[in-house]
N, CA, C and O atoms as a Tinker XYZ file with bonds, in Angstrom:
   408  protein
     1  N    -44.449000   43.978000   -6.679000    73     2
     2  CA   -43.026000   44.146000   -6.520000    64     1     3
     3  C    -42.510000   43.435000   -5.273000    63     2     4     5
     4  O    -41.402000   42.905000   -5.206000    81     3
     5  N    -43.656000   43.480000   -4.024000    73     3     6
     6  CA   -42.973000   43.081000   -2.773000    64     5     7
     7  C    -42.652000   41.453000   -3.061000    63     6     8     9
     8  O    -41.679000   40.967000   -2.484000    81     7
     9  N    -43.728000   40.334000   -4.239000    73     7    10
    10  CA   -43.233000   38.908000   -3.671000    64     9    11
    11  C    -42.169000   39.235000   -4.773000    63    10    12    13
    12  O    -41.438000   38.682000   -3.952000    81    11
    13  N    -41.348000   39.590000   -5.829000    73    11    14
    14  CA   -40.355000   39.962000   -6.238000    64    13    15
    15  C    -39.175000   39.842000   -5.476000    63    14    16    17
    16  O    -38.291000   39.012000   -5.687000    81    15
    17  N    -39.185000   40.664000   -4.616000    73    15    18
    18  CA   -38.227000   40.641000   -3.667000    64    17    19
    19  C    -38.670000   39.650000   -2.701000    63    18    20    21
    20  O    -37.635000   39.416000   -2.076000    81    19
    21  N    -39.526000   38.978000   -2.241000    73    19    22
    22  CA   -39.529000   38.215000   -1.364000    64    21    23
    23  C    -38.857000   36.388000   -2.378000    63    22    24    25
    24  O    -38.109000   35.562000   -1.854000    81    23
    25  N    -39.485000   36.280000   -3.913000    73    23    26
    26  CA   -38.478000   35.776000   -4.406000    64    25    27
    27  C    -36.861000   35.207000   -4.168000    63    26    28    29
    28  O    -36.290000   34.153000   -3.885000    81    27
    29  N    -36.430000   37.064000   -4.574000    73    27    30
    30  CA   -35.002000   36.684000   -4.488000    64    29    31
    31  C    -34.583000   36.963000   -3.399000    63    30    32    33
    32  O    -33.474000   37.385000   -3.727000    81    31
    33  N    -34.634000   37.088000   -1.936000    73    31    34
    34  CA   -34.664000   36.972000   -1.072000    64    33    35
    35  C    -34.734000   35.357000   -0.719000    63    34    36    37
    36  O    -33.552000   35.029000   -0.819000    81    35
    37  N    -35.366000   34.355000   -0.416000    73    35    38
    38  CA   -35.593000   33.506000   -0.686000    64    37    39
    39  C    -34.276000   32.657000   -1.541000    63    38    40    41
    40  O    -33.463000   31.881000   -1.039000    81    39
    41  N    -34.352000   32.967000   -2.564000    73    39    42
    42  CA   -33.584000   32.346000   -3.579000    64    41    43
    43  C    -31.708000   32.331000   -3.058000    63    42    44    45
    44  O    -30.820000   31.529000   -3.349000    81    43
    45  N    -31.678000   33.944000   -1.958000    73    43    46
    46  CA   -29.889000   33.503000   -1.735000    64    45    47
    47  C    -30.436000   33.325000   -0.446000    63    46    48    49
    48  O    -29.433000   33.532000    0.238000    81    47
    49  N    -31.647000   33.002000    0.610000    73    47    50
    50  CA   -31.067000   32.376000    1.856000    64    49    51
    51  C    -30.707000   30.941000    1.424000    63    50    52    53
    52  O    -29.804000   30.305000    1.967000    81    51
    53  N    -31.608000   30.378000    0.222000    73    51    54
    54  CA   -31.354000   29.177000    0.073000    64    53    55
    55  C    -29.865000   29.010000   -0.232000    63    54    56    57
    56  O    -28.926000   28.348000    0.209000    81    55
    57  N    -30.046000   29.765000   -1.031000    73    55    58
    58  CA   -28.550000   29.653000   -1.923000    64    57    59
    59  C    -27.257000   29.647000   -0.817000    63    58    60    61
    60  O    -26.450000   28.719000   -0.868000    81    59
    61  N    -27.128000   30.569000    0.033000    73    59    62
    62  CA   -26.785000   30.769000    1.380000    64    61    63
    63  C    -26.392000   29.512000    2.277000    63    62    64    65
    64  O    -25.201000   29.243000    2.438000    81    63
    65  N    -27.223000   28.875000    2.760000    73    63    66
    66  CA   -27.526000   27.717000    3.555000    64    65    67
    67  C    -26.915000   26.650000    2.217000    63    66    68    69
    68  O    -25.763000   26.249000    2.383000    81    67
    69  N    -27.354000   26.373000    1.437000    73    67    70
    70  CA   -26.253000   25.253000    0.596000    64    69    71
    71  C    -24.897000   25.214000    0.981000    63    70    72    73
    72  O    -24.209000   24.304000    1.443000    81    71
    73  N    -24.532000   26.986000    0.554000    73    71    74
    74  CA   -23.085000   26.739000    0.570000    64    73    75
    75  C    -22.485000   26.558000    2.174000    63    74    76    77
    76  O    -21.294000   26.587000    2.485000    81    75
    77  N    -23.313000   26.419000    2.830000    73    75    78
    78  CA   -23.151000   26.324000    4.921000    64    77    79
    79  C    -23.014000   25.005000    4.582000    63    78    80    81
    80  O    -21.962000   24.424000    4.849000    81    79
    81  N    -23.904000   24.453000    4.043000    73    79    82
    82  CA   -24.078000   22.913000    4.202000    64    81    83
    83  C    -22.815000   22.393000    3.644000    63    82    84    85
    84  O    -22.177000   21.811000    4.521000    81    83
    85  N    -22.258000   22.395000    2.554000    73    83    86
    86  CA   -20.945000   22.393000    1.723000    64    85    87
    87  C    -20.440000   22.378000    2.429000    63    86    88    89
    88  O    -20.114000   21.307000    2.941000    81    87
    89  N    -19.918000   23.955000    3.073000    73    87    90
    90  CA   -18.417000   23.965000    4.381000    64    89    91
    91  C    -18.651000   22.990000    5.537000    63    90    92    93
    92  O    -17.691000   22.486000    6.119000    81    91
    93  N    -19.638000   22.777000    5.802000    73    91    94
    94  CA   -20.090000   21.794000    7.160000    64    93    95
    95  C    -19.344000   20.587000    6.385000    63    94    96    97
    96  O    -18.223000   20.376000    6.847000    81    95
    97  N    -19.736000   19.705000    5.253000    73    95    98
    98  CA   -19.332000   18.656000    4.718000    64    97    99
    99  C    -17.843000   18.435000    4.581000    63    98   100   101
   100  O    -17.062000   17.529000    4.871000    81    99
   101  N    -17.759000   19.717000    3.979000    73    99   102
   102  CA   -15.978000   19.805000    3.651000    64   101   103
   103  C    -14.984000   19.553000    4.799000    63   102   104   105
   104  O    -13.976000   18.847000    4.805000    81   103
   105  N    -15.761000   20.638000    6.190000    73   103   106
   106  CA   -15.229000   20.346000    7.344000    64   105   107
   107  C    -14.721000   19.310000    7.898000    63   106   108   109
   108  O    -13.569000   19.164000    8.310000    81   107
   109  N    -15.936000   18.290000    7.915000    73   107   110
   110  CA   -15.688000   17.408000    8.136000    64   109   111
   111  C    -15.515000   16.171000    7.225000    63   110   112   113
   112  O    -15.377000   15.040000    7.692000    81   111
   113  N    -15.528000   16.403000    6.092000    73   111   114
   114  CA   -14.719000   15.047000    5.306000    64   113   115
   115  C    -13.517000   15.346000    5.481000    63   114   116   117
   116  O    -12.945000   14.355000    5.933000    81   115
   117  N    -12.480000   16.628000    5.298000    73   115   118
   118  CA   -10.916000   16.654000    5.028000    64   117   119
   119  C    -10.525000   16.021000    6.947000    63   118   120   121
   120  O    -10.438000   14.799000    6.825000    81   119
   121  N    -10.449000   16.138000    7.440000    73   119   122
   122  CA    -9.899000   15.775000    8.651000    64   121   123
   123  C    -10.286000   14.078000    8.201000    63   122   124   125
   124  O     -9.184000   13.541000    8.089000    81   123
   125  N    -11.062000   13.339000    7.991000    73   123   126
   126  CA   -11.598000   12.366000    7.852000    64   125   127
   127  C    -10.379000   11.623000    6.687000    63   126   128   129
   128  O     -9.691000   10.619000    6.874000    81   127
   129  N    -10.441000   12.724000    5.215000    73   127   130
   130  CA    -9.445000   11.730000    4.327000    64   129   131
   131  C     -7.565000   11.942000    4.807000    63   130   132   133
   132  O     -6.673000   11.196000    4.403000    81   131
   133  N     -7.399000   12.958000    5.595000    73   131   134
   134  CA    -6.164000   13.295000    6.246000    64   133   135
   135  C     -5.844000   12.352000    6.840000    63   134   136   137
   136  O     -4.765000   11.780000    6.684000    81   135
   137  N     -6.945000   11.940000    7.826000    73   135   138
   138  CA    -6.617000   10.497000    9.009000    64   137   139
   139  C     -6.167000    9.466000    8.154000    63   138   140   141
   140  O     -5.140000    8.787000    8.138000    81   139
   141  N     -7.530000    9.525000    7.202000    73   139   142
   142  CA    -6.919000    7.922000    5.978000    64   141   143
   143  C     -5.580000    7.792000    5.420000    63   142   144   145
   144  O     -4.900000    6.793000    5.191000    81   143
   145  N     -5.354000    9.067000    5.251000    73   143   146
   146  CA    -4.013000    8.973000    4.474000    64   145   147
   147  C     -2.567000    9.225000    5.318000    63   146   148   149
   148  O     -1.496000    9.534000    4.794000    81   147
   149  N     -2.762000    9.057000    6.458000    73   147   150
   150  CA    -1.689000    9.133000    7.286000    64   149   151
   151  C     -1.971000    7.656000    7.768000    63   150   152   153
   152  O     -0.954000    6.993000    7.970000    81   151
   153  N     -2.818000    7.217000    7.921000    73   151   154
   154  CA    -2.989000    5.769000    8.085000    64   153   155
   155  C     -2.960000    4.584000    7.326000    63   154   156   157
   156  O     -3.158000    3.371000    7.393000    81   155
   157  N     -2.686000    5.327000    6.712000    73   155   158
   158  CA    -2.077000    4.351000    5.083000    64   157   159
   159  C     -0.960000    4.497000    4.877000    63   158   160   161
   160  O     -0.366000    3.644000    4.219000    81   159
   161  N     -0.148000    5.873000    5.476000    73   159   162
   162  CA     1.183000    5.898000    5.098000    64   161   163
   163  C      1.739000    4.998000    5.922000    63   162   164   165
   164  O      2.539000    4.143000    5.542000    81   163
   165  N      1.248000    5.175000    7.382000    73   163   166
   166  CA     1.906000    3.784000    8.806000    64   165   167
   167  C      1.820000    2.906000    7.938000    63   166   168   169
   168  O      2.774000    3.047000    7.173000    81   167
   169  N      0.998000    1.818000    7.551000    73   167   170
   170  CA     0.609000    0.603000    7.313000    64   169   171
   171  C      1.753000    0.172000    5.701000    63   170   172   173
   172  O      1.945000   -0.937000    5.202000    81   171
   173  N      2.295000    1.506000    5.276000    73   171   174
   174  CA     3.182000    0.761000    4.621000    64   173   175
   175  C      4.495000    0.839000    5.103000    63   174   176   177
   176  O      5.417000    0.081000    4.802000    81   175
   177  N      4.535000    1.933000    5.976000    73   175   178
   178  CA     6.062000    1.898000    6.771000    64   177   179
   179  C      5.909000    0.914000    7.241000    63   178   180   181
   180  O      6.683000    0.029000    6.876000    81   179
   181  N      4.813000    0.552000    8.311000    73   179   182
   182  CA     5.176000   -1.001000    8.918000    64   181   183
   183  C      5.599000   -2.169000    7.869000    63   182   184   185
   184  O      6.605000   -2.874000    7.951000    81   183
   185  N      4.591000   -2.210000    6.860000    73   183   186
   186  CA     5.016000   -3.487000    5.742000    64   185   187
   187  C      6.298000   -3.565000    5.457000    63   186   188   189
   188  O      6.841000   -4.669000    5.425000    81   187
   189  N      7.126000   -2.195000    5.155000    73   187   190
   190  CA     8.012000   -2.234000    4.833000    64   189   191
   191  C      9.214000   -2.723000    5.520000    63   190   192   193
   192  O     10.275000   -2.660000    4.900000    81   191
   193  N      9.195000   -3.489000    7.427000    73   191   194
   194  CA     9.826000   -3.426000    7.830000    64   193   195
   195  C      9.748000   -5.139000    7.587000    63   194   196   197
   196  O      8.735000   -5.826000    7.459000    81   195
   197  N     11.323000   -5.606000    7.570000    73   195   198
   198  CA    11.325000   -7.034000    7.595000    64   197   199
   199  C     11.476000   -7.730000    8.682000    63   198   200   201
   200  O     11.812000   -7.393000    9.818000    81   199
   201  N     11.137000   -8.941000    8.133000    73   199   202
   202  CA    10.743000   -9.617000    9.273000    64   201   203
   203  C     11.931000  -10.204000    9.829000    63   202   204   205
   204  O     12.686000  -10.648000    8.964000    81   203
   205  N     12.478000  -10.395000   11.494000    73   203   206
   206  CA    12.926000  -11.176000   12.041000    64   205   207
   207  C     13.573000  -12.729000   11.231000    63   206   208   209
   208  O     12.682000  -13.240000   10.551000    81   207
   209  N     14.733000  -13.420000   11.197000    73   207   210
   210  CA    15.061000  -14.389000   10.831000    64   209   211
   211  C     14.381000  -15.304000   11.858000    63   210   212   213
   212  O     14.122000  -16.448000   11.482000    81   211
   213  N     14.053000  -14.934000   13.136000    73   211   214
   214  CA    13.565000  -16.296000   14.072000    64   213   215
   215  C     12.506000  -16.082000   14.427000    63   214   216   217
   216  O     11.988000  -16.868000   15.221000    81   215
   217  N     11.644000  -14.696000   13.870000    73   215   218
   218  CA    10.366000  -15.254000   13.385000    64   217   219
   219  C      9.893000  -15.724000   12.605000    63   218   220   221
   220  O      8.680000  -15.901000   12.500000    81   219
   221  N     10.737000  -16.051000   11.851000    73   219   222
   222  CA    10.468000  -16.626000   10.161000    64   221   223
   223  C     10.900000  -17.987000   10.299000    63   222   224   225
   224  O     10.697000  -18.826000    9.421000    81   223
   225  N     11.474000  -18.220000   11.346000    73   223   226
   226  CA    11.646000  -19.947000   11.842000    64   225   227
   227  C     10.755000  -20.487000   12.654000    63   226   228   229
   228  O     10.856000  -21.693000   12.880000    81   227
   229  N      9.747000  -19.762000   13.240000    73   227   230
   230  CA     8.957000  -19.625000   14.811000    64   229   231
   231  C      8.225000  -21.274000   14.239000    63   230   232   233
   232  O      8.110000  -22.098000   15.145000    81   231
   233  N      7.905000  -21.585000   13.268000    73   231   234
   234  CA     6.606000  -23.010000   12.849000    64   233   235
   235  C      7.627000  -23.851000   13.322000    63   234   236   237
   236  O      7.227000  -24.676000   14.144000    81   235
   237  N      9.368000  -23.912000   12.930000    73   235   238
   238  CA     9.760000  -25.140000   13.203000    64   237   239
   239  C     10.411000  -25.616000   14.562000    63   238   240   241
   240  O     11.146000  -26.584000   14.755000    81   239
   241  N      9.862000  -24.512000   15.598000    73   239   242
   242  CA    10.145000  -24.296000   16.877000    64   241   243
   243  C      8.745000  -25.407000   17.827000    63   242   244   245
   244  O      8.834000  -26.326000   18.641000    81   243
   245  N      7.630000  -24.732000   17.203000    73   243   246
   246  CA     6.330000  -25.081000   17.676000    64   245   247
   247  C      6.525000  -26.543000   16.988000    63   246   248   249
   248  O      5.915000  -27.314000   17.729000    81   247
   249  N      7.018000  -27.179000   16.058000    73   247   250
   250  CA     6.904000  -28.596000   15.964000    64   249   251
   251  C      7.384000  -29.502000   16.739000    63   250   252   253
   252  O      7.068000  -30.686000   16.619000    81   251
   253  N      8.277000  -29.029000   17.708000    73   251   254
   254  CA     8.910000  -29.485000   18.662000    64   253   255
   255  C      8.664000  -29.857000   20.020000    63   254   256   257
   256  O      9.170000  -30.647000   20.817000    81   255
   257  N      7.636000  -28.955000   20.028000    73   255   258
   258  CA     7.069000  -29.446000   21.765000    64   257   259
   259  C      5.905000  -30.712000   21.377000    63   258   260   261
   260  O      5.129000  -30.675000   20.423000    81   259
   261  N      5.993000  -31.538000   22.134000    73   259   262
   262  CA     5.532000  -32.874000   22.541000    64   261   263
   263  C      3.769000  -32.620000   22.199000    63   262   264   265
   264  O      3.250000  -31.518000   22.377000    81   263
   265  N      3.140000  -33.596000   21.788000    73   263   266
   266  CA     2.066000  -33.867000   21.664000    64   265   267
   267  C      1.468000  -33.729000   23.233000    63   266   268   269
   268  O      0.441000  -33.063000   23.367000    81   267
   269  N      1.984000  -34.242000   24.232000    73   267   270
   270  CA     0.879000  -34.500000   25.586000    64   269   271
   271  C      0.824000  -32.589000   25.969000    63   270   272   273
   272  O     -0.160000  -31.999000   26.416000    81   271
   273  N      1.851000  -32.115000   25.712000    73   271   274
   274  CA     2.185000  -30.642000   26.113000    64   273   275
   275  C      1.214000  -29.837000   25.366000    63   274   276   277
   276  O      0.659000  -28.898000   25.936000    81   275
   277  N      0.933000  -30.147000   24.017000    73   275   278
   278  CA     0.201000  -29.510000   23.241000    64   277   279
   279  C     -1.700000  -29.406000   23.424000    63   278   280   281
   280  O     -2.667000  -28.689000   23.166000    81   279
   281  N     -1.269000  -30.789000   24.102000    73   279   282
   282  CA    -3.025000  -31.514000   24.335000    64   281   283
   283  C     -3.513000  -30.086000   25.185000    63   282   284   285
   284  O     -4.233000  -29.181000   24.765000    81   283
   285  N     -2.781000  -30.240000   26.688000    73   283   286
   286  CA    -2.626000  -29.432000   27.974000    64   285   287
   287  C     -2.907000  -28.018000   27.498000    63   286   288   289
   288  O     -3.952000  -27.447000   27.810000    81   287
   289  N     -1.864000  -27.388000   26.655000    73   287   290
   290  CA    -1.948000  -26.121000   26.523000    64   289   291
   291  C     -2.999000  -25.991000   25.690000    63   290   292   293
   292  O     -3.479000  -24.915000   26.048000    81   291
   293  N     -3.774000  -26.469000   24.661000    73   291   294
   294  CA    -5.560000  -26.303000   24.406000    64   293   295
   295  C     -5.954000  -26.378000   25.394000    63   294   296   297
   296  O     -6.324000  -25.356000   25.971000    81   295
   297  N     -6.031000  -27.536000   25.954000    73   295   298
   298  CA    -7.639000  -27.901000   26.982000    64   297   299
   299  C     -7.419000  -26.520000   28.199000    63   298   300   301
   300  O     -8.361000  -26.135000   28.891000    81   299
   301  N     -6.029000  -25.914000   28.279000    73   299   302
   302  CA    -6.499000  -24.664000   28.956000    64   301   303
   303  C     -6.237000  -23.397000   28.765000    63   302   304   305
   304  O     -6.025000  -22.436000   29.504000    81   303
   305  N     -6.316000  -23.663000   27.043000    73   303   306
   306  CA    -6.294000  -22.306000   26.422000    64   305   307
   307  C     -4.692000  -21.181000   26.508000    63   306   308   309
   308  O     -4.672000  -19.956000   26.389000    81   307
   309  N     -3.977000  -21.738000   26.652000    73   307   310
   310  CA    -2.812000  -21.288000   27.106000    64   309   311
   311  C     -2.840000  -19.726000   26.151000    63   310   312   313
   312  O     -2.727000  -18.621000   26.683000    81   311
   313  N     -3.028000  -19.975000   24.533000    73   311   314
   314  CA    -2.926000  -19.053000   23.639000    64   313   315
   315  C     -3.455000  -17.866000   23.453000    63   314   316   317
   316  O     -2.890000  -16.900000   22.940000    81   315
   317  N     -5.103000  -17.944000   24.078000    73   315   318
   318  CA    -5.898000  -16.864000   24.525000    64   317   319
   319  C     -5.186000  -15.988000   25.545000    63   318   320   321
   320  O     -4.873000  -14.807000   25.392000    81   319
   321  N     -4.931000  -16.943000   26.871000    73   319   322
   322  CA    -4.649000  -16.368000   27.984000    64   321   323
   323  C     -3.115000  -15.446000   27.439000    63   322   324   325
   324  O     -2.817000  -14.343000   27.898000    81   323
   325  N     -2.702000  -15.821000   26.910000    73   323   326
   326  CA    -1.270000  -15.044000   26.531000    64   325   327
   327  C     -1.487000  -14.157000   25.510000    63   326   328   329
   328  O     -0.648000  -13.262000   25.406000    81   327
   329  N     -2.337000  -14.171000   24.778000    73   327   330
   330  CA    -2.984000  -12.971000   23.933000    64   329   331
   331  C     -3.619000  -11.700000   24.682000    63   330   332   333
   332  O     -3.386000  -10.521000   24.414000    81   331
   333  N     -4.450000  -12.183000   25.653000    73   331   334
   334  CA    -4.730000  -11.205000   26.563000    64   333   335
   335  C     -3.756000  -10.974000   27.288000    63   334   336   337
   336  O     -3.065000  -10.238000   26.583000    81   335
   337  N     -3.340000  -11.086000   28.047000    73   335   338
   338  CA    -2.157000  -10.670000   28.927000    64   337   339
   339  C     -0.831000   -9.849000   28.043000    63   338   340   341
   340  O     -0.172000   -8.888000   28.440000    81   339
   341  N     -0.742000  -10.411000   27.049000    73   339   342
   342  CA    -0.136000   -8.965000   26.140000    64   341   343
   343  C     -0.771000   -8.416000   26.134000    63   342   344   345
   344  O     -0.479000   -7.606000   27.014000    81   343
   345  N     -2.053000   -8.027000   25.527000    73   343   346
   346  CA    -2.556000   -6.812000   25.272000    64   345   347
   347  C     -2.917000   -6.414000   26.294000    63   346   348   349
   348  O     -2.815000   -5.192000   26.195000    81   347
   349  N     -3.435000   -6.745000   27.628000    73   347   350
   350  CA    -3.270000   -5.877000   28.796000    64   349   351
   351  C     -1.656000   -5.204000   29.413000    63   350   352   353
   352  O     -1.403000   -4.199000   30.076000    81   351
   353  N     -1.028000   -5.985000   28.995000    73   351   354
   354  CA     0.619000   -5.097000   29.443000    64   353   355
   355  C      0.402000   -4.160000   28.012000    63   354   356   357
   356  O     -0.512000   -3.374000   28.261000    81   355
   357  N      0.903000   -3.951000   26.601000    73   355   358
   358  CA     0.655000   -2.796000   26.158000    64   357   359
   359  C     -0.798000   -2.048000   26.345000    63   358   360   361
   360  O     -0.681000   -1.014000   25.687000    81   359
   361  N     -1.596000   -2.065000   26.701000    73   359   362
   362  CA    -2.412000   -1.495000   26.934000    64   361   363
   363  C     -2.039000   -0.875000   28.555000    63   362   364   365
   364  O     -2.379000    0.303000   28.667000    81   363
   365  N     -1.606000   -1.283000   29.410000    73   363   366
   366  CA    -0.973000   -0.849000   30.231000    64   365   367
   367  C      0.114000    0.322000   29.911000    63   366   368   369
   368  O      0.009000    1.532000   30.116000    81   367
   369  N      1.003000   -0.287000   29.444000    73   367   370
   370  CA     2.505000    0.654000   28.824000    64   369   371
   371  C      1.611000    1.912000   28.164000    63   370   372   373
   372  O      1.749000    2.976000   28.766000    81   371
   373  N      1.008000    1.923000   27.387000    73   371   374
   374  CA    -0.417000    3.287000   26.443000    64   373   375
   375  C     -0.855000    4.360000   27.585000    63   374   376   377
   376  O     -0.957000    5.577000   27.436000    81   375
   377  N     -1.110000    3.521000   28.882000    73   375   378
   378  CA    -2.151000    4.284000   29.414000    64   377   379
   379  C     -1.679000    5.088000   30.242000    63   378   380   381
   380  O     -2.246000    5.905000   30.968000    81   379
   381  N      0.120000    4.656000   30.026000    73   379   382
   382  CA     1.062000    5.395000   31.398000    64   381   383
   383  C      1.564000    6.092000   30.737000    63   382   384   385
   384  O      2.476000    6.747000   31.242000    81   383
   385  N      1.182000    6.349000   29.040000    73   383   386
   386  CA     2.523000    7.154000   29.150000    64   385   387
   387  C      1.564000    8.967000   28.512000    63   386   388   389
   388  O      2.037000   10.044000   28.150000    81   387
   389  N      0.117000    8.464000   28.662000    73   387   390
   390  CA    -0.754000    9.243000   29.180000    64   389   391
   391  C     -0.926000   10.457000   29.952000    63   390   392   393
   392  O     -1.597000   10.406000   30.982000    81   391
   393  N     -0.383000   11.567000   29.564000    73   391   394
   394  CA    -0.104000   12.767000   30.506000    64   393   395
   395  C     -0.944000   13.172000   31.857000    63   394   396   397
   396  O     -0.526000   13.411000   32.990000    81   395
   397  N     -2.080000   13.165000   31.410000    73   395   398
   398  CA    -3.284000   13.353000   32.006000    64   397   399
   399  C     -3.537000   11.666000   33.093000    63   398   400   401
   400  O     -4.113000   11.903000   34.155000    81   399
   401  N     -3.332000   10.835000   32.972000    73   399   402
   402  CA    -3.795000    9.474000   33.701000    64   401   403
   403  C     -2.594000    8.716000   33.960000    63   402   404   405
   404  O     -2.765000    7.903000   34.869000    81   403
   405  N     -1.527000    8.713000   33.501000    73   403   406
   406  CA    -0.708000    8.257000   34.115000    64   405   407
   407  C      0.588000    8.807000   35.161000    63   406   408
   408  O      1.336000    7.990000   35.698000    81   407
């Protein structure tokens, strides 16, 4: 009689511990598909916003500056350096408005 009960004993710790394992999973997938789907909702509000008329002209602006000007601003990277330097000013503007650090 005793492995009987040691059986089903057995049978709901397992059973037990599954359903732990389940809520552990569940736990943490829903916060996980919540993020996705709020991050999918941004990405179409942004799409949805139109674009600027004189950014939508910006190519026939850049055809305009001079070949020797163009050489210059490669050979010293002008485009990088101004890519970074935005993203260090918003990354700046982020970090101030930071309760705790700014």
């Amino acid at each position: 009689m005793q492995w009987l009960w040691d059986k089903i004993s057995t049978f709901f710790v397992e059973l037990f511990e599954k359903v732990l394992g389940w809520l552990l999973d569940l736990a943490l997938w829903l916060p996980k598909k919540l993020w996705g789907a709020i991050l999918d909702g941004l990405a179409t509000l942004i799409e949805k916003i139109p674009v600027p008329e004189f950014l939508a002209n910006a190519g026939s602006f850049f055809d305009q500056i001079p070949t020797g000007v163009v050489f210059f601003m490669q050979y010293f990277a002008v485009a990088e350096g101004l890519s970074m330097v935005t993203v260090a000013l918003l990354l700046r503007f982020i970090v101030r408005r930071l309760p705790v650090i700014g």
